[in-house]
Backbone as numpy.savetxt, mean C-alpha at the origin, in Angstrom:
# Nx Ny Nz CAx CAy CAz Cx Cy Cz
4.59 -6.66 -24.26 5.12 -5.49 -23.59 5.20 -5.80 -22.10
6.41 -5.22 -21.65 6.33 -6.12 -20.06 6.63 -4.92 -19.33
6.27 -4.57 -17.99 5.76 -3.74 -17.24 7.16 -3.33 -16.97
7.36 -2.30 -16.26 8.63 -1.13 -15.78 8.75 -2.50 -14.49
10.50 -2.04 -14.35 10.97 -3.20 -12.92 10.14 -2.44 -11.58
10.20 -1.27 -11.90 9.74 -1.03 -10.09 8.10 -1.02 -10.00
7.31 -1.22 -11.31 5.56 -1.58 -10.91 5.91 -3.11 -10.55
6.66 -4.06 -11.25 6.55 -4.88 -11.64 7.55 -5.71 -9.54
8.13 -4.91 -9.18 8.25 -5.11 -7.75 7.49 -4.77 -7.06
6.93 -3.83 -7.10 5.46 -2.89 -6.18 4.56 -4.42 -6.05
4.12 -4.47 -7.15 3.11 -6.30 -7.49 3.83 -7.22 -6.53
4.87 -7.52 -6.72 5.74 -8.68 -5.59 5.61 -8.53 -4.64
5.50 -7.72 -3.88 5.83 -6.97 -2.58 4.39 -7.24 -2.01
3.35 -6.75 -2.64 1.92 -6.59 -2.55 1.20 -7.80 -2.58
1.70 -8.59 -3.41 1.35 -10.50 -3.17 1.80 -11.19 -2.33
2.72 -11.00 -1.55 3.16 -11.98 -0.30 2.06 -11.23 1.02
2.28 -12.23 1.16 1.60 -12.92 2.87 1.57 -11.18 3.55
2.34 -11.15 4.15 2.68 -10.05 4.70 3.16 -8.57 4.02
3.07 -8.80 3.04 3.24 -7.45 2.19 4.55 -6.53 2.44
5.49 -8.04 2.30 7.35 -7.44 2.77 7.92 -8.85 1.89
8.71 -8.37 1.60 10.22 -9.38 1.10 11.19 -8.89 0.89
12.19 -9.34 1.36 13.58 -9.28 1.31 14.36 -8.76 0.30
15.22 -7.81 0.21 16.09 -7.50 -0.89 16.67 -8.46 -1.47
17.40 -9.86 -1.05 17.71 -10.54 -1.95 16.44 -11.50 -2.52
15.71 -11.34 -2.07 14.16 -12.57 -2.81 14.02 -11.50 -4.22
14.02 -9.94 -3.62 13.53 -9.10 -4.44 14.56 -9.36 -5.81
15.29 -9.09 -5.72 16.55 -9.45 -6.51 16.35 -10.65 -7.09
16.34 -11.80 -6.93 16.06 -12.99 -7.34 14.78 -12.68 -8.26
14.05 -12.76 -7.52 12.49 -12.10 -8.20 12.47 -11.41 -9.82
13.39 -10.54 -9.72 13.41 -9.45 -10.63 14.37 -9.63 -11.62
15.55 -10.82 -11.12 16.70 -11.25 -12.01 17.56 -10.06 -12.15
17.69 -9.13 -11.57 18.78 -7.80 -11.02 19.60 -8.22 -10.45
20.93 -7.28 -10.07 21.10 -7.32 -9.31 20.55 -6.93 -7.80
21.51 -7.36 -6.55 20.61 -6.49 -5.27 21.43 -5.32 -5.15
22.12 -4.62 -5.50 22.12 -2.78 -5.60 21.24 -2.30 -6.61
20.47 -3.13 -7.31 19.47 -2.12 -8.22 17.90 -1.85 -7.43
17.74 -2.79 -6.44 16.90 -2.96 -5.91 16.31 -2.00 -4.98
17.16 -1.17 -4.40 17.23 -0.23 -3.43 16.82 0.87 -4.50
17.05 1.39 -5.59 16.72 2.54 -6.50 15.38 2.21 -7.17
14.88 0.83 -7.67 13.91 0.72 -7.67 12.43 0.99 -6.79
13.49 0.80 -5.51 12.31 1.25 -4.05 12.11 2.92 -4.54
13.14 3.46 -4.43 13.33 5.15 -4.41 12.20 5.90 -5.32
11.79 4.88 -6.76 10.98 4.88 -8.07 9.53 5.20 -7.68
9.74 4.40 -6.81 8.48 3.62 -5.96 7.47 4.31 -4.80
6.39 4.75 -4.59 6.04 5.86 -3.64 5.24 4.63 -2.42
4.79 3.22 -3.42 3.97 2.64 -2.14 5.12 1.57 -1.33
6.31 2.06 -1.60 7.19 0.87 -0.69 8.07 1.68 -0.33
8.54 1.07 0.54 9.65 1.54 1.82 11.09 0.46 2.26
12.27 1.25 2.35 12.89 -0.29 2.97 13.23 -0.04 3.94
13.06 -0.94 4.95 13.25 -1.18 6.53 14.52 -1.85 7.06
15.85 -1.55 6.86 17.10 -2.64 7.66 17.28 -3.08 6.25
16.80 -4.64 5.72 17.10 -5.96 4.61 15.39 -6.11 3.83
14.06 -5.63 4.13 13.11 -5.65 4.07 12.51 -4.60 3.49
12.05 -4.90 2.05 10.85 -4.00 1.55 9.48 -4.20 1.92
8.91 -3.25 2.43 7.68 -3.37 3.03 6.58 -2.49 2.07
5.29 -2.93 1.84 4.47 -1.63 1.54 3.61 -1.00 2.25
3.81 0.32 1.98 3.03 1.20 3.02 1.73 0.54 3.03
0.95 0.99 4.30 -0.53 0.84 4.53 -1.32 1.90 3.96
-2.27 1.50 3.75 -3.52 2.34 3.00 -4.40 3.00 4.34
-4.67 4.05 4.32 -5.20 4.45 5.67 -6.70 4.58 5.22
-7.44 4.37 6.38 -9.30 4.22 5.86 -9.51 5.49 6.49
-9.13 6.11 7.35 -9.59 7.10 7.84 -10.82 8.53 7.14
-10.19 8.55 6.08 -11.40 9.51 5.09 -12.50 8.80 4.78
-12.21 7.20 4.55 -13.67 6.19 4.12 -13.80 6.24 5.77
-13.89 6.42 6.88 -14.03 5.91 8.17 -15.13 7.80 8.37
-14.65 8.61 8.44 -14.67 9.87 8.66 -15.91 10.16 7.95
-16.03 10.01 6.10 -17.20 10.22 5.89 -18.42 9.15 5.96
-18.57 8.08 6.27 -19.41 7.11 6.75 -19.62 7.61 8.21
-19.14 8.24 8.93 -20.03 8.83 10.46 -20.84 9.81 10.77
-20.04 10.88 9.40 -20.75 11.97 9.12 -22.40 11.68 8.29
-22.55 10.57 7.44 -23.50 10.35 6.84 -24.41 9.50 7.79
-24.15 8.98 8.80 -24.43 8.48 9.72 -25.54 9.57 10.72
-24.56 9.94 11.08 -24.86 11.23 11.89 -26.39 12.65 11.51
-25.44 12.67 10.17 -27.16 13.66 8.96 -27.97 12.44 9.37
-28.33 11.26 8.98 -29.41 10.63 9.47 -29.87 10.22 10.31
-28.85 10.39 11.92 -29.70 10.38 13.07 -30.37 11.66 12.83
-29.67 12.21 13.06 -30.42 13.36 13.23 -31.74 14.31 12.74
-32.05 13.42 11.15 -32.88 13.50 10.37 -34.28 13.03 10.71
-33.76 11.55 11.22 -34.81 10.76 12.11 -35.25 11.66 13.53
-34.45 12.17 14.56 -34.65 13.33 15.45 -35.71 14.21 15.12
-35.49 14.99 13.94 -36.20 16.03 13.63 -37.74 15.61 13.24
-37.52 14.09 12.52 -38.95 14.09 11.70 -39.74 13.35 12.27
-38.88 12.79 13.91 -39.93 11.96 14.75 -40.65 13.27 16.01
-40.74 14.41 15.75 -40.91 15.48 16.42 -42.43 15.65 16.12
């Protein structure tokens, strides 16, 4: 059983170096044509195309960043209280 074309580009996209390749690599890649390639993006929520370049979005840490300061923080402050 072989995966849907646009997971199966999401993966491509996500294994190079830089986490971008080209509509015609993509194409090549996928053995499509390159007008199918652009609707496959559309399928797609973690990629974007830029000009000739599919890129994938970034993952933002901010909520893992946000609650690691807060848990941080309950235990200064814990230490505060119980060195009193």
């Amino acid at each position: 059983m072989s995966l849907p074309k646009h997971v199966e580009l999401s993966q491509a996209v996500k294994a190079c170096k830089n986490k971008a390749m080209t509509i015609d690599d993509a194409a090549a890649h996928l053995k499509v044509p390159e007008n199918v390639v652009p609707m496959l993006v559309r399928e797609n929520d973690d990629l974007v195309i830029e000009g000739n370049v599919i890129l994938a979005k970034r993952e933002s840490n901010g909520p893992v960043i946000f609650t690691l300061l807060f848990f941080m923080g309950i235990s200064a402050v814990a230490g505060l209280i119980g060195g009193l």
